[in-house]
N, C-alpha and C positions, 0 to 999 in steps of 0.2 A: 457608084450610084447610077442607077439606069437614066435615060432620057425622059421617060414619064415620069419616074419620080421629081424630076428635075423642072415639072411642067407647068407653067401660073396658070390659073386661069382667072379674067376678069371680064369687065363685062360692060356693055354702051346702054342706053337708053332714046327711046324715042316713044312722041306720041303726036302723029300725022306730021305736020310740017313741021312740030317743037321738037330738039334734039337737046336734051337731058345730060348730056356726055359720055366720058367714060367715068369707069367707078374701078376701083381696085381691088376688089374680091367681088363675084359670085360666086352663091352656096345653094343647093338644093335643086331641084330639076328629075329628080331622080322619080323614073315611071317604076310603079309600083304595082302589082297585081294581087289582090288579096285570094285567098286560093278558100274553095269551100269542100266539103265532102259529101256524099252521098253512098252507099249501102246497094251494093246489087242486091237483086232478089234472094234472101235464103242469105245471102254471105254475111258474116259475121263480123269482118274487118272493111272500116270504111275506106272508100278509096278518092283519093283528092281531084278535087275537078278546080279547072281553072276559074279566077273569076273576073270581073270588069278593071282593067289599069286606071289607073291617076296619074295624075305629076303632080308631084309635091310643090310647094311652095315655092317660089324661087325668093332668093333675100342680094339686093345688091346692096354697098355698104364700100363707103367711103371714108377718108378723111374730112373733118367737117374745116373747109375757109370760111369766115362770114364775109367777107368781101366777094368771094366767088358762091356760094350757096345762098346768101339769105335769101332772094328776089327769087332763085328757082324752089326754095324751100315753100317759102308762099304759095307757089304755082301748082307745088305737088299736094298739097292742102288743099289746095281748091279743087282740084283734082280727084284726089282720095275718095273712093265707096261713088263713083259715077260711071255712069257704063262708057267715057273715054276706053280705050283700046291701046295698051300702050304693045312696044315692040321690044324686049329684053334680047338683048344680043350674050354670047358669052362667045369669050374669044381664049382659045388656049393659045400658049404661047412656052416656045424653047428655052433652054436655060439661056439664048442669048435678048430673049425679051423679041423675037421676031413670033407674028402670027401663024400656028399651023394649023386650023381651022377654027372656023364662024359655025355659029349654029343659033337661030334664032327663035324665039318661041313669042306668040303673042298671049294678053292677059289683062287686065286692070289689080288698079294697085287697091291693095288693101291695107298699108300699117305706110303711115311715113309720120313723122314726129320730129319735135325740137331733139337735136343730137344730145347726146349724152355723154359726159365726160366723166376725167376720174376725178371722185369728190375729197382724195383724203391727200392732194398736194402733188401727186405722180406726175410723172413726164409723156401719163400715153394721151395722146390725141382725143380730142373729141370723135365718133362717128356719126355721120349720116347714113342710116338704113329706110331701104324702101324695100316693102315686102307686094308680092306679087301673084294671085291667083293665078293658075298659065289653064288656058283652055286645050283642047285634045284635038 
């Protein structure tokens, strides 16, 4: 198996001096260009023009502790849908759990909620997700 396949990637949080943590998966980041077409003069087959990128959504998403989460869960609530600015780190990292680069994107949060667990007896965790508009 290659090195990239081999590759985590997770992710920190911050917003100004409040530092959020680390979190154990980031998903989503991915710049996106929606392409459109247009028709020369007389030509009959249209031909594709580029159009404005995005970045998708980013979603960081954790293990939920109430001992370590509830007080910052609060925080992120109070937070939610306010022009706060926060800072989404994502960090890849080797198959040996060492950093090989940071890349950071800023945003405000859009979705955080009470975490969600499995309701029919299972052994997986509850998560906490926080979902993230990232600006360009």
């Amino acid at each position: 198996m290659s090195e990239v396949l081999k590759q985590r990637i997770d992710g920190t949080l911050k917003a100004g001096a409040e530092n959020f943590g680390q979190w154990q998966q980031y998903t989503g980041g991915r710049i996106v260009s929606e392409a459109g077409e247009t028709r020369d003069p007389g030509g009959n087959l249209p031909r594709p023009v580029p159009g404005p990128k995005t970045i998708e959504n980013i979603t960081l998403s954790r293990d939920y502790d109430d001992t370590r989460d509830s007080a910052m869960l609060d925080r992120l609530e109070a937070l939610c849908g306010t022009d706060t600015v926060f800072t989404v780190g994502q960090i890849r990292r080797d198959s040996r759990g060492n950093p090989t680069s940071v890349k950071t994107r800023v945003g405000i949060l859009l979705e955080v909620g009470p975490p969600e667990g499995d309701t029919d007896g299972g052994t997986d965790k509850a998560k906490l997700e926080a979902v993230f508009k990232i600006s360009g």
